[in-house]
N, C-alpha and C positions, 0 to 999 in steps of 0.2 A: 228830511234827514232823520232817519231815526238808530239813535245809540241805544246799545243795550252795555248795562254795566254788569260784569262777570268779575269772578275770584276762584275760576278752574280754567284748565284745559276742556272738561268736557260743554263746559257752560258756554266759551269762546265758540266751541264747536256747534253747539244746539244755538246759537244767536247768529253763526254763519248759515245753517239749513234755515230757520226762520226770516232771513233776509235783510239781517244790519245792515247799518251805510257805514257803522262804527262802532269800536268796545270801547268803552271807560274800563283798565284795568285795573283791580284792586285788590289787597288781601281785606279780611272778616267781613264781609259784607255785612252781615248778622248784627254787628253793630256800628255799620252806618260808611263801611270802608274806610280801609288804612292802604298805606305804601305798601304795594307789591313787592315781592324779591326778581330780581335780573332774572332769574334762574325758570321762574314760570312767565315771564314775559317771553324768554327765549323758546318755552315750550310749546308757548301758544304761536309765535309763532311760526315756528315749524308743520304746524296745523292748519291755520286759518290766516289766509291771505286777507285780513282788513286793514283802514288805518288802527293804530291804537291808540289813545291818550292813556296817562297814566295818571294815577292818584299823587299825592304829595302829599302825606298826612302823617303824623308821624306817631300820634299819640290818639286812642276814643277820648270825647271830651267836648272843652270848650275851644275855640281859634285864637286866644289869648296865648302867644307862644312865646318861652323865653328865647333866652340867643342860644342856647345851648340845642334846643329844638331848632331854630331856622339853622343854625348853622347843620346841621344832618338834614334839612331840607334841599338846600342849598346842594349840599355834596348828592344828595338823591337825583336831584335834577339836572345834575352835572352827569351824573353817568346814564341819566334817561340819553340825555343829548349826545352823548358817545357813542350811545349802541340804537340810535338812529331813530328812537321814538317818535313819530308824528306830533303828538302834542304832550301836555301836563294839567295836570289839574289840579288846582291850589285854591285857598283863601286862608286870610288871618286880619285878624281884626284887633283895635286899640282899646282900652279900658272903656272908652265913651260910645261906643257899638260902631263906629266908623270902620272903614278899611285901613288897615297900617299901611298905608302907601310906600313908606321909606322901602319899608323889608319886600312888599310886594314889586315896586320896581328894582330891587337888586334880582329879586328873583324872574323877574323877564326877562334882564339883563343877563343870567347865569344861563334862561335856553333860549338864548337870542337863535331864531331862523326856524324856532317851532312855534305852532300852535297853542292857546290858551285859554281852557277854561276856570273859572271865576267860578267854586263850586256853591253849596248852598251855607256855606257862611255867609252869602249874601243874604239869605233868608233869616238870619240872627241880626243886621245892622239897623241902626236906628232911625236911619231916614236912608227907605228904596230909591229914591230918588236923586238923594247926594251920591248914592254908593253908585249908582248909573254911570254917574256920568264921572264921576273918577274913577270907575272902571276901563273908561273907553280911554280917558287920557295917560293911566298905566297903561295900557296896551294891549289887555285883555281882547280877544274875538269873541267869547263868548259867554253869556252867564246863564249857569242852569240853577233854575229857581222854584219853586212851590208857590211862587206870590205869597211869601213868608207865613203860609199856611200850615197846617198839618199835612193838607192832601193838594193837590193843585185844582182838583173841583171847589174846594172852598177859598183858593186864592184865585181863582180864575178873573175875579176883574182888577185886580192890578197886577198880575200874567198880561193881560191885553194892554191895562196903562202903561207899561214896561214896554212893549212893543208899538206901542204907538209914540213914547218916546223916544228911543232907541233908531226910530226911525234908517233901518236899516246900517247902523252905525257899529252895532253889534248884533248878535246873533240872542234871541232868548231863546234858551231849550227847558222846554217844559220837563219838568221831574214831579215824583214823589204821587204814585198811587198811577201812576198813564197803566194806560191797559186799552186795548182797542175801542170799550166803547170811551174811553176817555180822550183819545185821538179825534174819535166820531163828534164828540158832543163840544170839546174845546176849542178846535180847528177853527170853525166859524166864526165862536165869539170872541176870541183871542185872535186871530188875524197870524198866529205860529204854525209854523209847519217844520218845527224843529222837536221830535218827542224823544226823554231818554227813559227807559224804561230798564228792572231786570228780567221781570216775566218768571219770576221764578216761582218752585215749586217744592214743595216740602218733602223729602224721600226719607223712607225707613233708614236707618241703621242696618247695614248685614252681620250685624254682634248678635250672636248668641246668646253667647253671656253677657250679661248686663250686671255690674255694680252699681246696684243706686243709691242714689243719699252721697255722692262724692262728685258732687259741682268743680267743675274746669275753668269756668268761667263764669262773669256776670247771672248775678240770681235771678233763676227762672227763665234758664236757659234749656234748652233738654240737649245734652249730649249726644242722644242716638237721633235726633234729627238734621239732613245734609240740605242745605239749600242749594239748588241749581235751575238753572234758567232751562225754559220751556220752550224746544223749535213752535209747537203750534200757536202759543200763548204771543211769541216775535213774529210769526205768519200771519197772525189775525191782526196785529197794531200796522204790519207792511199793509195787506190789502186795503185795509182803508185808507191809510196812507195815500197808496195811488188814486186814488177818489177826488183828493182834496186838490 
């Protein structure tokens, strides 16, 4: 199974030619994905017949949420399930790096009959291995993980100890840095054949004119740079795929 997570119309579009099984959709990828609006979920799709999951995030940061965030959570997740979203994707965690359980099972409960991914705040908790298995009994299918690494090549042996506990109970999808030969090189010694990638690729600005020295966002960002996901880059993670 291989996800590709997009934050356009045309990204959806370049990870449908490339050959998704699924989008994670989200807004700012740039810094790590946030909650979507309805408005480009409907756009997408109108475009590209995949499943979708959707982000659930509400704030860049840490997953330490107040009530005032889950409760916009909540309500987010409430109209994913309205307008027919396939799944969700959440995490939020308690001051001592565990999973907040309470707030996470209200929130299964809010899109009871969809899909569930367990994002990479499990990659912030302080034992992978308590967070496993009270992820399975919240209710969660699936957890995308780095094997609480930087990249999933350097978490790659407890990616596989997660998969070998897990013992088909839940789903691990590999994140953070997959790219085809990391499909090629993981597959094996992890025992997963679930990768989510964005494939993305760095595009000019078509601005002209350029203001510089007036930051929009987080420092050391460049404004005239678009991120979007690459049909070939999702083409190359698919062929190997089919290999495994």
């Amino acid at each position: 199974m291989l996800e590709v997570c997009i934050d356009s119309v045309e990204s959806a579009i370049a990870a449908r030619e490339g050959g998704a099984d699924r989008l994670e959709l989200c807004a700012a990828l740039v810094i790590g994905g946030l909650s979507p609006s309805p408005a480009l979920y409907e756009a997408v799709r109108r475009r590209v017949d995949l499943p979708v999951r959707a982000m659930v995030r509400p704030r860049f940061g840490d997953f330490l949420y107040t009530d005032a965030e889950k409760e916009v959570m909540l309500a987010e997740t409430r109209t994913w399930r309205e307008l027919g979203v396939e799944g969700v994707v959440t995490g939020a965690l308690s001051p001592d790096g565990g999973l907040d359980a309470s707030f996470l099972r209200e929130f299964i409960a809010a899109s009871k009959g969809m899909r569930h991914t367990l994002h990479r705040a499990f990659d912030l908790c302080a034992d992978p291995f308590a967070a496993l298995e009270e992820a399975i009994a919240i209710g969660f299918d699936t957890i995308l993980t780095s094997g609480q690494q930087s990249s999933c090549r350097k978490g790659a042996e407890l990616i596989a100890e997660l998969h070998r506990r897990a013992a088909g109970r839940i789903e691990i999808l590999v994140g953070a840095g997959v790219d085809a030969s990391a499909v090629k090189d993981l597959a094996p010694v992890t025992g997963c054949t679930a990768f989510h990638m964005s494939g993305k690729v760095t595009l000019e600005s078509g601005m002209s004119f350029r203001r510089e020295g007036v930051p929009m966002g987080l420092p050391g960002l460049d404004e005239y740079s678009i991120w979007r996901t690459d049909a070939a880059r999702v083409r190359a993670a698919r062929e190997i795929m089919q290999t495994i």
